[in-house]
Structure formats: structure tokens, C-alpha cells
DSSP file (Angstrom, degrees, kcal/mol; ACC not computed):
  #  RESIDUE AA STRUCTURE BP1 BP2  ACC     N-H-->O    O-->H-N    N-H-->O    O-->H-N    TCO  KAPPA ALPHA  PHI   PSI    X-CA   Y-CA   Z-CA
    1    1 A X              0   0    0      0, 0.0     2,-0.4     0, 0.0    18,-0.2   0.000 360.0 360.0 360.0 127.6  104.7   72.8   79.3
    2    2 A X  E     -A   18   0A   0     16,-3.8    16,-1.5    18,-0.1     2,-0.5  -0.747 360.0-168.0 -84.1 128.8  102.1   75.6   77.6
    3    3 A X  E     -A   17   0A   0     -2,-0.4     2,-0.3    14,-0.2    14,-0.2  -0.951  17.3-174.1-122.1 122.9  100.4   77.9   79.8
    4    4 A X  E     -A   16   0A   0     12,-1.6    12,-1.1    -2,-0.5     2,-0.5  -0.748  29.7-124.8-121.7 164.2   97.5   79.7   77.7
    5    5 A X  E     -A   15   0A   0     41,-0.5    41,-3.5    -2,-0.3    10,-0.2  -0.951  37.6-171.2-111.9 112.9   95.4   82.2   78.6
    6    6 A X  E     -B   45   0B   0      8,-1.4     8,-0.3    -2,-0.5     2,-0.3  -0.402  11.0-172.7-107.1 166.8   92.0   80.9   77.9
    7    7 A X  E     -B   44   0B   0     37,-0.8    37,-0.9     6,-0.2     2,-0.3  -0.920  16.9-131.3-157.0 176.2   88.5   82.7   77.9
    8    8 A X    >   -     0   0    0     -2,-0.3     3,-1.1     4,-0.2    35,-0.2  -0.674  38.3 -99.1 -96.8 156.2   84.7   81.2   77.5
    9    9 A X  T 3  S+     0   0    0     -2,-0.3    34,-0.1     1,-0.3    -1,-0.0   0.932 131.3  56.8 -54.8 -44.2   82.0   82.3   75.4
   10   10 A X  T 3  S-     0   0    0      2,-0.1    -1,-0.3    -3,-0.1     3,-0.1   0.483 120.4-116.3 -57.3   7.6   80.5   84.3   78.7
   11   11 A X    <   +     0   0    0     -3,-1.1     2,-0.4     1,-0.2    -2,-0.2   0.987  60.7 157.1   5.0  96.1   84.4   86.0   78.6
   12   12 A X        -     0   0    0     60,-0.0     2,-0.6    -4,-0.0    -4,-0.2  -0.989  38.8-132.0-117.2 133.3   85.3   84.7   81.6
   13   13 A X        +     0   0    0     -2,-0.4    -6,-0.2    -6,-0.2     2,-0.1  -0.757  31.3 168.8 -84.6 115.8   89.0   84.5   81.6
   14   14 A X        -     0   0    0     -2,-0.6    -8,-1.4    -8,-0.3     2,-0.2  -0.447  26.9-139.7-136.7 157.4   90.8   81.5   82.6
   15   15 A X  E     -A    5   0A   0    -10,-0.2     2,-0.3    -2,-0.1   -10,-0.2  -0.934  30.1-175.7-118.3 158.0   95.3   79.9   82.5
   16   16 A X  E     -A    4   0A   0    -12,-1.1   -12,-1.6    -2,-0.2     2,-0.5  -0.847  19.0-135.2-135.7 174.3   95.3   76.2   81.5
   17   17 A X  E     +A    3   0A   0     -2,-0.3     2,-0.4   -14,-0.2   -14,-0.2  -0.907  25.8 173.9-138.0 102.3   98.4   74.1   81.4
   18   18 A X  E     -A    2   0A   0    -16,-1.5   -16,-3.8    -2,-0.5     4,-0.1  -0.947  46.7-130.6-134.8 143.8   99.1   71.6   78.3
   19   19 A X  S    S-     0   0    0     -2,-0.4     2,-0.3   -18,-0.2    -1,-0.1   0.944  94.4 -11.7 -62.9 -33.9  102.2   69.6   77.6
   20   20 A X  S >> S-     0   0    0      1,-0.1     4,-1.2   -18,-0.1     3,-0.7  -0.963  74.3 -90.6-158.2-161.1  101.5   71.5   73.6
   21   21 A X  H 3> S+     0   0    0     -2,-0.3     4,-1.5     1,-0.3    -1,-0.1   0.730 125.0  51.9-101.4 -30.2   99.5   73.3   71.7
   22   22 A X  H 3> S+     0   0    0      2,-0.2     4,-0.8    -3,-0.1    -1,-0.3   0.646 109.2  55.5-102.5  20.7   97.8   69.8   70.2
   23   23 A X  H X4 S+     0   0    0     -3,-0.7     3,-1.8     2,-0.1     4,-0.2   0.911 105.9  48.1 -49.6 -95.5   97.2   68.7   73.9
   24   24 A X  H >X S+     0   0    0     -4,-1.2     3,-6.6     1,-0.3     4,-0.8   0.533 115.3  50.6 -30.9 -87.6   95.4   71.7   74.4
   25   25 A X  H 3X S+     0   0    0     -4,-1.5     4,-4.8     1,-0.5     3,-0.3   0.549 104.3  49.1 -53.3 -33.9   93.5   70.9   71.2
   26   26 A X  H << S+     0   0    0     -3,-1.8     4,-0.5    -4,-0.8    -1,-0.5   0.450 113.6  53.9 -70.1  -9.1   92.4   67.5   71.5
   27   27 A X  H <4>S+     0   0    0     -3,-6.6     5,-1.5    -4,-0.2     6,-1.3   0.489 107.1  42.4 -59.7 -23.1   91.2   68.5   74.7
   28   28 A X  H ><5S+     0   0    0     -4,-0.8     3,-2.8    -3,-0.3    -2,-0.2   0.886 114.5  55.0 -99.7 -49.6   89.3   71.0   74.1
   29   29 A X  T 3<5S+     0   0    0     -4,-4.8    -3,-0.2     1,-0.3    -2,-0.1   0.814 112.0  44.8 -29.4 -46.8   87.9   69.0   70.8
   30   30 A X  T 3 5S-     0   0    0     -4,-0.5    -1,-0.3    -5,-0.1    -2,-0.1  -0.109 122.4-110.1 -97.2  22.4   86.9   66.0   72.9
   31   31 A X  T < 5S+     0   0    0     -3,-2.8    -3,-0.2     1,-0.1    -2,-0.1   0.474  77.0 130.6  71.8  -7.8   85.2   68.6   75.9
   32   32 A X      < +     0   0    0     -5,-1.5     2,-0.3    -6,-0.1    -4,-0.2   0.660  49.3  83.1 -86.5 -15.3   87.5   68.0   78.4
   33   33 A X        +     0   0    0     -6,-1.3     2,-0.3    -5,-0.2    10,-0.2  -0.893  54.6 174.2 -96.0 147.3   88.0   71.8   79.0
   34   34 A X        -     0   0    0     -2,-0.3     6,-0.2     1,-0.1     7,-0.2  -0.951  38.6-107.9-162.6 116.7   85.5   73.6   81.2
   35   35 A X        -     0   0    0      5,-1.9   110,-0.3    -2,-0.3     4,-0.2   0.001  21.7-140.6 -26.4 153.6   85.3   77.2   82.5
   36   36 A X  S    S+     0   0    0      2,-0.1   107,-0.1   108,-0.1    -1,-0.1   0.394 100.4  48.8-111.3   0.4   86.2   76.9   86.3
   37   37 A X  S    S+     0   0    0    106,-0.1   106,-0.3     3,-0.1    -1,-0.0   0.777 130.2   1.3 -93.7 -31.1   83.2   79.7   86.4
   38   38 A X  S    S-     0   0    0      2,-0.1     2,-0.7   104,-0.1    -2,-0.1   0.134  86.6-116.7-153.9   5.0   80.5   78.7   84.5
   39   39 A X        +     0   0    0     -4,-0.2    -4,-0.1     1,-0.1     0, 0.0   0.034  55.4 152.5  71.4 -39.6   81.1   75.3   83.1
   40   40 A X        -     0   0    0     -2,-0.7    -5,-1.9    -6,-0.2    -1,-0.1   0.246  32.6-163.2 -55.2 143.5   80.9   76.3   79.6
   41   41 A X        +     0   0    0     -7,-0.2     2,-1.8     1,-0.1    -1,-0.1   0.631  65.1 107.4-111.2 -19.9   83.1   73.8   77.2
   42   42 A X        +     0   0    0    -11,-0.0     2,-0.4    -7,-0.0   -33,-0.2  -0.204  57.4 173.1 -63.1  84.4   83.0   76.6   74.5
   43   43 A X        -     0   0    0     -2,-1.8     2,-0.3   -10,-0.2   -35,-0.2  -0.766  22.4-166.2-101.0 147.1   87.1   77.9   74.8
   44   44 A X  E     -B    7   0B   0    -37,-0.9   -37,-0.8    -2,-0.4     2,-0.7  -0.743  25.3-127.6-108.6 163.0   89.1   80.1   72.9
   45   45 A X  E     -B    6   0B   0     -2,-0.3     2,-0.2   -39,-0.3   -39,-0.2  -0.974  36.4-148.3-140.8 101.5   93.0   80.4   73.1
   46   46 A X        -     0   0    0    -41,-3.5   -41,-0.5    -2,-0.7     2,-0.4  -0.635  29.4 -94.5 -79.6 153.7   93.6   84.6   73.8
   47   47 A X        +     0   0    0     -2,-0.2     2,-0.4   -43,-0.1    -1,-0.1  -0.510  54.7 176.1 -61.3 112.8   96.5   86.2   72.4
   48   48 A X        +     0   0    0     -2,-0.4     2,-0.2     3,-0.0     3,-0.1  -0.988   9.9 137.0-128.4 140.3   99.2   86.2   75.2
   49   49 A X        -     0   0    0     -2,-0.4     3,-0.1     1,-0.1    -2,-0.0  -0.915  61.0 -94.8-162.7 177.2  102.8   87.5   75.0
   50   50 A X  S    S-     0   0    0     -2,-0.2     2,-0.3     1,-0.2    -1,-0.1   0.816 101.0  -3.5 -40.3 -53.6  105.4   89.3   76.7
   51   51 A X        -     0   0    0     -3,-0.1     2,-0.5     2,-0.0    -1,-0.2  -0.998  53.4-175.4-144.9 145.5  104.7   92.5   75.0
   52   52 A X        -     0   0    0     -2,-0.3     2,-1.5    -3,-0.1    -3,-0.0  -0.831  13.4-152.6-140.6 136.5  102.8   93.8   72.6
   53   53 A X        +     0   0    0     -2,-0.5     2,-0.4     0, 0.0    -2,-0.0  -0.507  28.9 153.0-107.6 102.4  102.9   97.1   71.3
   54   54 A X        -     0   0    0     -2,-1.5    -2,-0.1     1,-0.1     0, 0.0  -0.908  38.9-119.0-119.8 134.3   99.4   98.5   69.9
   55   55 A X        -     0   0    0     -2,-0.4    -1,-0.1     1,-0.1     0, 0.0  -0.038  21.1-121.8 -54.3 165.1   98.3  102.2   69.7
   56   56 A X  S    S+     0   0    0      2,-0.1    -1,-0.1     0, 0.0     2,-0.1   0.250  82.6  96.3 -70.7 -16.4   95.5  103.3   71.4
   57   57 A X        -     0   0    0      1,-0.0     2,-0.3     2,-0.0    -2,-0.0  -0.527  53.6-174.7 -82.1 168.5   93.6  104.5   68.4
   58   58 A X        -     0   0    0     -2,-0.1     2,-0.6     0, 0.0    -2,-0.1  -0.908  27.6 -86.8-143.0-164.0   91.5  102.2   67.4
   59   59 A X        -     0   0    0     -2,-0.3    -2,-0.0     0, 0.0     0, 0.0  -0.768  46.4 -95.0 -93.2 111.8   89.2  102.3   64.1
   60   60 A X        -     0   0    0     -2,-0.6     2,-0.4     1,-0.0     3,-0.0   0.012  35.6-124.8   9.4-166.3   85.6  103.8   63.8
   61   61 A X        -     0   0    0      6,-0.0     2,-0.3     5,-0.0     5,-0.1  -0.433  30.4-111.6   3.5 153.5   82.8  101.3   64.3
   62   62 A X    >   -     0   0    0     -2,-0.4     3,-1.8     3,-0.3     0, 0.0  -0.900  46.5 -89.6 -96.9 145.6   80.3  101.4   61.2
   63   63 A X  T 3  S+     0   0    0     -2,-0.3    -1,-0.1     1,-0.3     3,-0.1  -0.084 113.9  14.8 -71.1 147.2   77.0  102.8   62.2
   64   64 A X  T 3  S+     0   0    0      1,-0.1     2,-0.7    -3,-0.0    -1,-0.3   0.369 103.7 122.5  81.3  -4.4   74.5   99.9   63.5
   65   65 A X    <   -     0   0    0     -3,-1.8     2,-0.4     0, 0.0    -3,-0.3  -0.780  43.1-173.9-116.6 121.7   77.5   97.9   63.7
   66   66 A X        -     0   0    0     -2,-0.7    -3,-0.0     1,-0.2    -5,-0.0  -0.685  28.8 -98.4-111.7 124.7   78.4   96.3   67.0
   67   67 A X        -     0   0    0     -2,-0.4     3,-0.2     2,-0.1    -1,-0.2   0.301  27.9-132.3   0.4 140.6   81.9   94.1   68.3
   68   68 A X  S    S+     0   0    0      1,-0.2     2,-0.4     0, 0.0    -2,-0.0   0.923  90.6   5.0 -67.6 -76.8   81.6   90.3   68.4
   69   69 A X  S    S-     0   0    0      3,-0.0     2,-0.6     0, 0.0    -1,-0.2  -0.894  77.8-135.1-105.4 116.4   82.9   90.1   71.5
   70   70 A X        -     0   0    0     -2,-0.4     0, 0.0    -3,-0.2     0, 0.0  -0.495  30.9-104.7 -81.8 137.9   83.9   92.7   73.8
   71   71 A X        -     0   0    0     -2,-0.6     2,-0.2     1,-0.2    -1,-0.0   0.256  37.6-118.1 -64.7 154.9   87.4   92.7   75.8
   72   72 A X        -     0   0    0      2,-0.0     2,-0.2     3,-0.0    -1,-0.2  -0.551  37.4-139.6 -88.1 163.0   86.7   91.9   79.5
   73   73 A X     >  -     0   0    0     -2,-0.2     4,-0.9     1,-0.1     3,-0.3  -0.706  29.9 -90.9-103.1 166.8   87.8   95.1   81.5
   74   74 A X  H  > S+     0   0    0      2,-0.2     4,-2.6    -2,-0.2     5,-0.1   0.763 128.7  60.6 -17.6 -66.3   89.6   95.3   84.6
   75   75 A X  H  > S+     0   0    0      2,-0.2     4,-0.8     1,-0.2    -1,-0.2   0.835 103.3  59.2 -38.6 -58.4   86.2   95.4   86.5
   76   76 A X  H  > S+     0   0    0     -3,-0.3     4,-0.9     2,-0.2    -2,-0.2   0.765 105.2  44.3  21.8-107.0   85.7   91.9   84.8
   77   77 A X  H >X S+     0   0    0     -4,-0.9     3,-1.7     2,-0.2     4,-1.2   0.948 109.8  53.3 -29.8 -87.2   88.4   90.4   86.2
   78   78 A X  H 3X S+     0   0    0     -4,-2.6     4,-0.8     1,-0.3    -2,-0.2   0.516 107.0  55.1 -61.5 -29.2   87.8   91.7   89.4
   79   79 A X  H >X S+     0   0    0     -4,-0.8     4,-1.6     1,-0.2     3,-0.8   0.909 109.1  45.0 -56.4 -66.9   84.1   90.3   89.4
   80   80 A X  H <X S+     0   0    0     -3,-1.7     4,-0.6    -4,-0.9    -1,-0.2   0.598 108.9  51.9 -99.5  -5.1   84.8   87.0   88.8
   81   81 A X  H 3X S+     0   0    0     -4,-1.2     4,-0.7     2,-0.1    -1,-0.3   0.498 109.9  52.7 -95.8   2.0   87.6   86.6   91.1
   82   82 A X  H << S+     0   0    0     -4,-0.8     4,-0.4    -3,-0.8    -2,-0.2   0.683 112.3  45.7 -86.8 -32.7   85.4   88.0   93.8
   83   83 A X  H  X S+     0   0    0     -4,-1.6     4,-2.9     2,-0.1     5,-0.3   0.698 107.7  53.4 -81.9 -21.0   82.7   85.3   92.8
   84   84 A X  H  X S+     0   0    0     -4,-0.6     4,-1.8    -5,-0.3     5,-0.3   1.000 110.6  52.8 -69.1 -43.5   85.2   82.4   92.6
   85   85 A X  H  X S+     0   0    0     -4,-0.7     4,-2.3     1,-0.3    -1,-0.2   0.865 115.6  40.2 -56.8 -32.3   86.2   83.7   96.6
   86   86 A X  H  > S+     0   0    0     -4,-0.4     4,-2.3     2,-0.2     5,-0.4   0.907 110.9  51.0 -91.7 -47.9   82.6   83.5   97.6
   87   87 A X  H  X S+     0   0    0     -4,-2.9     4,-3.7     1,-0.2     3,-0.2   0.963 119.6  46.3 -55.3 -54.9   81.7   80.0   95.6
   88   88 A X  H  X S+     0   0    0     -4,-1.8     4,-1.7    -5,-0.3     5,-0.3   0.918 114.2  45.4   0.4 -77.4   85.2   79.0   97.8
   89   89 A X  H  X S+     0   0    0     -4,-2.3     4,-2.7    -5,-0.3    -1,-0.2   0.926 111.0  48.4 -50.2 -51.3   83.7   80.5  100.7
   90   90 A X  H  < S+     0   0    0     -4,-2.3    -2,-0.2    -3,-0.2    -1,-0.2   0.925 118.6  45.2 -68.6 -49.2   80.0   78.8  100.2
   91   91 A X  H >< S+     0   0    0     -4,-3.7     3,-2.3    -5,-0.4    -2,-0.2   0.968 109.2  55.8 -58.8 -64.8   82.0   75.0   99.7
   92   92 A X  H 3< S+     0   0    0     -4,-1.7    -2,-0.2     1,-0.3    -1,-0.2   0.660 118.8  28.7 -44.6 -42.9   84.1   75.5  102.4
   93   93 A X  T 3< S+     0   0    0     -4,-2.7    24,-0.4    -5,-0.3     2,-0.3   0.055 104.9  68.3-143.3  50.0   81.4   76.1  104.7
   94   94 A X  S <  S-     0   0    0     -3,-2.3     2,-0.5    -4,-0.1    24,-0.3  -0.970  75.5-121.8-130.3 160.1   78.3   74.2  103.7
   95   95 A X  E     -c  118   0C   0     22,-1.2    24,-2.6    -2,-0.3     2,-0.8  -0.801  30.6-116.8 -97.0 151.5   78.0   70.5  103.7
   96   96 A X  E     +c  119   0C   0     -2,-0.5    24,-0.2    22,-0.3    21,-0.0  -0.794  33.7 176.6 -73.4  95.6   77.0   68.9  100.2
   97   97 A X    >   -     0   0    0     22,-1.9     3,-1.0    -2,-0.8     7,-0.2   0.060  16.9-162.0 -81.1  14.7   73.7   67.3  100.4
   98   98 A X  G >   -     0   0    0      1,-0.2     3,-1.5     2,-0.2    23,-1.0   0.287  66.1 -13.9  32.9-153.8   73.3   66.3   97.0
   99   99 A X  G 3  S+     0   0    0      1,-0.3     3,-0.3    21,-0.2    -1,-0.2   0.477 123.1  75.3   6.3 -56.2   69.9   65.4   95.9
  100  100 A X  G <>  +     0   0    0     -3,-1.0     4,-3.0     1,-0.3    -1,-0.3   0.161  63.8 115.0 -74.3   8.1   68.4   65.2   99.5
  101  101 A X  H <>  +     0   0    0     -3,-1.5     4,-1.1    20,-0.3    -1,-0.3   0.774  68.8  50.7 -40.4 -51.1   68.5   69.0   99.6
  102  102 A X  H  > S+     0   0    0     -3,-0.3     4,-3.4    19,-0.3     3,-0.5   0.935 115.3  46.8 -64.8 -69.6   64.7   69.7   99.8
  103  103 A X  H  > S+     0   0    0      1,-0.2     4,-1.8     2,-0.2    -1,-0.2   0.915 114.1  48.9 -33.0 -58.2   64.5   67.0  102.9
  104  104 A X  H  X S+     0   0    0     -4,-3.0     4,-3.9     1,-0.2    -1,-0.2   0.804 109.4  47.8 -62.2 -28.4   67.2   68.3  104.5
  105  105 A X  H  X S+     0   0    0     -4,-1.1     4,-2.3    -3,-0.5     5,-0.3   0.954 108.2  51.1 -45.8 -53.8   66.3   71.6  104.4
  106  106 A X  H  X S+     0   0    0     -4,-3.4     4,-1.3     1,-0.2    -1,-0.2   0.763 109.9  53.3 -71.2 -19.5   62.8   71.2  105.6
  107  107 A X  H  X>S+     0   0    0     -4,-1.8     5,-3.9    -5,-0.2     4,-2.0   0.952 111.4  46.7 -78.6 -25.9   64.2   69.1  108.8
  108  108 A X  H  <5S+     0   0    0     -4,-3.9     3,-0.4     3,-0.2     5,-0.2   0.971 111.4  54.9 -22.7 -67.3   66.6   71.9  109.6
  109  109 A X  H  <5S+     0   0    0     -4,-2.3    -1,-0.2     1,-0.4    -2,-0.2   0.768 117.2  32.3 -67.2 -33.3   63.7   74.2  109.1
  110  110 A X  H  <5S-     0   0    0     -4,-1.3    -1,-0.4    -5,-0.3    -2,-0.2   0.777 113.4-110.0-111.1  -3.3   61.5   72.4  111.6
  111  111 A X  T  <5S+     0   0    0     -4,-2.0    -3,-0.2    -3,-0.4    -2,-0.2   0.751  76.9 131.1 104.2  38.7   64.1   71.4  113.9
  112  112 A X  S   <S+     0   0    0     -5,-3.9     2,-0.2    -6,-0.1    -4,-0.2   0.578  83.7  18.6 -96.1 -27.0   64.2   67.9  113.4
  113  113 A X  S    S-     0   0    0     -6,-0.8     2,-0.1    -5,-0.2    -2,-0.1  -0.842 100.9 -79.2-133.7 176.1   68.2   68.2  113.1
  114  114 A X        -     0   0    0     -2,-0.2     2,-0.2     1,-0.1    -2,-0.1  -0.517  50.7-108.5 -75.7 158.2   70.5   70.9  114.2
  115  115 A X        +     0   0    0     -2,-0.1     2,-0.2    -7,-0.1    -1,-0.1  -0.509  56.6 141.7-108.7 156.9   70.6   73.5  112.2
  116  116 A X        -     0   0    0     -2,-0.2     2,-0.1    -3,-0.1    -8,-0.1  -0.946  54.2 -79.9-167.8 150.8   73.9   73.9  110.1
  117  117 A X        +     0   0    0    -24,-0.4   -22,-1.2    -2,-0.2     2,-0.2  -0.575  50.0 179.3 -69.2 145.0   74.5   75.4  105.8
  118  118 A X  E     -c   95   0C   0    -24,-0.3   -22,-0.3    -2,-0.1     2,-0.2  -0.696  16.9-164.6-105.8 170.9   73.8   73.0  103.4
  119  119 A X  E     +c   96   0C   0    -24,-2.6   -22,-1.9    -2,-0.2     2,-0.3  -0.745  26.1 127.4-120.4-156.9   73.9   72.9   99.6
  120  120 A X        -     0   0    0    -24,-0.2     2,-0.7    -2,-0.2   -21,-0.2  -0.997  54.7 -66.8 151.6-175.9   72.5   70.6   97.2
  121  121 A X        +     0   0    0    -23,-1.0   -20,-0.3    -2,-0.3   -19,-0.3  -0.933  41.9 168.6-129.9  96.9   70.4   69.9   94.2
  122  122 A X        -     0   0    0     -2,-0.7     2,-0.1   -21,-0.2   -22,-0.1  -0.899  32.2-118.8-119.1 172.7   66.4   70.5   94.2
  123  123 A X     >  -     0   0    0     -2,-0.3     4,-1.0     1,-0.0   -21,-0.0  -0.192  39.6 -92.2 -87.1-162.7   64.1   70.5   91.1
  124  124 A X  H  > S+     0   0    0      2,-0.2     4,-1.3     3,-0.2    -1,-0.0   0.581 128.4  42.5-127.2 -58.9   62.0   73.5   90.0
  125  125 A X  H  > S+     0   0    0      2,-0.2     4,-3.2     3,-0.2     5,-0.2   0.910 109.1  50.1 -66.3 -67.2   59.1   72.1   92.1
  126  126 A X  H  > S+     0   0    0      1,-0.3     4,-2.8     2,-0.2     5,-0.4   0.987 118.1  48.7 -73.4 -52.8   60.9   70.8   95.4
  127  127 A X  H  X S+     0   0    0     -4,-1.0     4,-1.8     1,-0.2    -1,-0.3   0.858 107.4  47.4 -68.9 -36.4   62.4   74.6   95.2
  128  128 A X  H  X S+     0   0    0     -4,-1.3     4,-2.5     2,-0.2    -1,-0.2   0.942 117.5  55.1 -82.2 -52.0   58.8   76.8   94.5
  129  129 A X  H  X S+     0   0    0     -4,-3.2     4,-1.4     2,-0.2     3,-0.4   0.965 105.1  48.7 -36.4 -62.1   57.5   74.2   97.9
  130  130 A X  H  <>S+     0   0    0     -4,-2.8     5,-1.9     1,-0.3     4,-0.5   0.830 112.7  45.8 -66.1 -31.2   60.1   75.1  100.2
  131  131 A X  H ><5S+     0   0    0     -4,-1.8     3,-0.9    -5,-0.4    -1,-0.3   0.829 107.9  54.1 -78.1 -14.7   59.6   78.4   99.6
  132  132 A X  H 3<5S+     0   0    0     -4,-2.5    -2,-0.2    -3,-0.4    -1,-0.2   0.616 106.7  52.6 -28.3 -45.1   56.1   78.2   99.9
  133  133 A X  T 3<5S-     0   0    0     -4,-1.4    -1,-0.2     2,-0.2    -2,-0.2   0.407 123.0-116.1 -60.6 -19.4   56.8   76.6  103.2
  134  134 A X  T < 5 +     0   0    0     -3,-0.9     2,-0.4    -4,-0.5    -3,-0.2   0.544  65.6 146.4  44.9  56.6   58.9   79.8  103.7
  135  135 A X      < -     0   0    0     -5,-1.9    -1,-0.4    -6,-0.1     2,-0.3  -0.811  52.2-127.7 -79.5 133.4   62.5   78.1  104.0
  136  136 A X        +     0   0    0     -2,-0.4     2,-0.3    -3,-0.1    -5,-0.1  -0.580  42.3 164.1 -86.7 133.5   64.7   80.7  102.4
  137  137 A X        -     0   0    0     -2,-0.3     2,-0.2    -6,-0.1    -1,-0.0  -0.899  21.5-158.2-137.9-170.7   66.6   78.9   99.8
  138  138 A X        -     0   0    0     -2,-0.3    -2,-0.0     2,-0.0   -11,-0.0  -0.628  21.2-118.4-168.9  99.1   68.5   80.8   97.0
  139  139 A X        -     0   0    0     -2,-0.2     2,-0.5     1,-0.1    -2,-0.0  -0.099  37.7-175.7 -45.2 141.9   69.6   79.0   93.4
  140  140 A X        -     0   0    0      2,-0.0    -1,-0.1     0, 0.0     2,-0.1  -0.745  31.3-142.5-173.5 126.3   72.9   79.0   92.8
  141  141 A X        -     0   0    0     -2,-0.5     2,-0.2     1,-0.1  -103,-0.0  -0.690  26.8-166.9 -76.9 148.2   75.7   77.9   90.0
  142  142 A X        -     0   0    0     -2,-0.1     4,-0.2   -52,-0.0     5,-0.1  -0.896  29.3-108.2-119.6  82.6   78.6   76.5   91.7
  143  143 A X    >   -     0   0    0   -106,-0.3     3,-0.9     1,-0.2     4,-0.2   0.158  18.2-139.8  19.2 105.8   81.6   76.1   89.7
  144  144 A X  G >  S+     0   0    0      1,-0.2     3,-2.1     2,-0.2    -1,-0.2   0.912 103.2  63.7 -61.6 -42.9   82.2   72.3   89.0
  145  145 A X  G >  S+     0   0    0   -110,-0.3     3,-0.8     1,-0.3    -1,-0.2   0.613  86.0  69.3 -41.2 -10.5   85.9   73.1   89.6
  146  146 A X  G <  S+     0   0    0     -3,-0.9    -1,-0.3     1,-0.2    -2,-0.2   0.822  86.6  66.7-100.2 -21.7   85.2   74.1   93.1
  147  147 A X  G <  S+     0   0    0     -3,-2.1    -1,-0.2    -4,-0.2     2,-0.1   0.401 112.4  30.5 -96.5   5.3   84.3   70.1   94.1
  148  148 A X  S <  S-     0   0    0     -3,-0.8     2,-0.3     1,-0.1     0, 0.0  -0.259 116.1 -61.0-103.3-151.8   88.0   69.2   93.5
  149  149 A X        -     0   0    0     -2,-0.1     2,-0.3     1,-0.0    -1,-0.1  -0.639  44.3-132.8 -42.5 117.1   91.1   71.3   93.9
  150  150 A X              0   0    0     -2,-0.3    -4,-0.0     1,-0.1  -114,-0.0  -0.776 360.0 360.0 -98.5 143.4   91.5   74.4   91.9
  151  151 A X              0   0    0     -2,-0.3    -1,-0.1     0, 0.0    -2,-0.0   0.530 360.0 360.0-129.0 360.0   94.8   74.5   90.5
């Protein structure tokens, strides 16, 4: 078993687990790896080991000339394991109303059911109504991982 240290085009850093290194690749060729943050199918394989031992200096920059990507910090990290606890938090204790969001809201809203969170799926349209109507809603990416098991 491989365990790699994985990252997204957004850098969000991720571990995956493949029986080898051309698991890993043929998965990732064929899409089947996914940010647990963001969706994004775009992966990279970071440099992991036990140790590594690299100075601290590091080389000029050339004027005007800017990183490809820059390393996620500490800060990072901490950010996006602070949003995965709150997308957690927000499944845990909304019910899933798929489609029907906009309906449901609006019977909440007028007291037609009891009131309880939902989430859910509205267009562009059903969402600019309901606030119009003034039911608070608030857009929001959910992690696809979050509607199994995170492992």
C-alpha cells in the first residue's frame, strides 16, 4: 500500500492510498481522484519522505518574475481543516433536500412545516427569489467527499 501526499491545483493538500504508484496513475488519468475540498480532479503527487535536508537559503527571484505555485503555509493547512470541520458540522446537522431546496425553504419560511436546516440545490434564479422574498439563504460548496465517509 502507497500513501501519497497529494495537492489540487487550488493547493489544497490532501493523503490518498493506492495499492502502487500505477494505481495511483490510472486513477488519476481516468478522473477518479477528486479534492475532498473542492472537487478539483486536477492532482499532483508532492514530494514526501522521512527527511529531507534543504537549506534555508533559497535563490533570488528574477525581477517581474513570480513562483508557479506557491507552498501552502501552516496557516493553509489550518484553513482548510477548519473548513472541512464546519462542511462536517453543516452535513451533520442539516437535512439534504436536493433539488426541492427553494420549496422547502419557502414552506419553512412561511410556516407551512416546522422549521428545521436544510441544504440543497437552487438555480441562480430560485436563489435571487428567495432572497427577494427575504429567506436568508447563503451559497455554499460542499465537499462531495462529505456525502460518504471521509476516510
Amino acid at each position: 500500500m502507497k500513501v501519497l501526499d497529494l495537492q489540487c491545483a487550488r493547493l489544497h493538500l490532501f493523503e490518498g492510498w493506492f495499492g502502487s504508484e500505477d494505481d495511483f496513475l490510472s486513477q488519476r488519468e481516468r478522473g477518479f481522484i477528486e479534492c475532498p475540498v473542492c472537487a478539483d480532479s486536477v492532482i499532483t503527487k508532492r514530494l514526501s519522505a522521512p527527511r529531507l535536508n534543504l537549506s534555508h537559503a533559497r535563490a533570488p527571484l528574477e525581477a517581474g518574475v513570480l513562483p508557479a505555485r506557491p507552498e501552502p503555509t501552516v496557516a493553509d493547512s489550518a484553513l482548510q481543516a477548519a473548513w472541512m470541520e464546519a462542511s462536517r458540522k453543516i452535513v451533520a446537522n442539516t437535512d439534504d433536500v436536493g433539488t426541492q431546496f427553494a420549496e422547502e425553504a419557502r414552506k419553512i419560511h412561511y410556516g407551512e412545516i416546522p422549521e428545521r436546516g436544510i441544504r440543497g440545490q437552487a438555480s441562480a434564479e430560485e436563489t435571487k427569489s428567495l432572497i427577494e422574498e427575504g429567506i436568508a439563504v447563503m451559497p455554499l460548496l460542499l465537499p462531495k467527499g462529505l456525502k460518504g465517509p471521509l476516510q
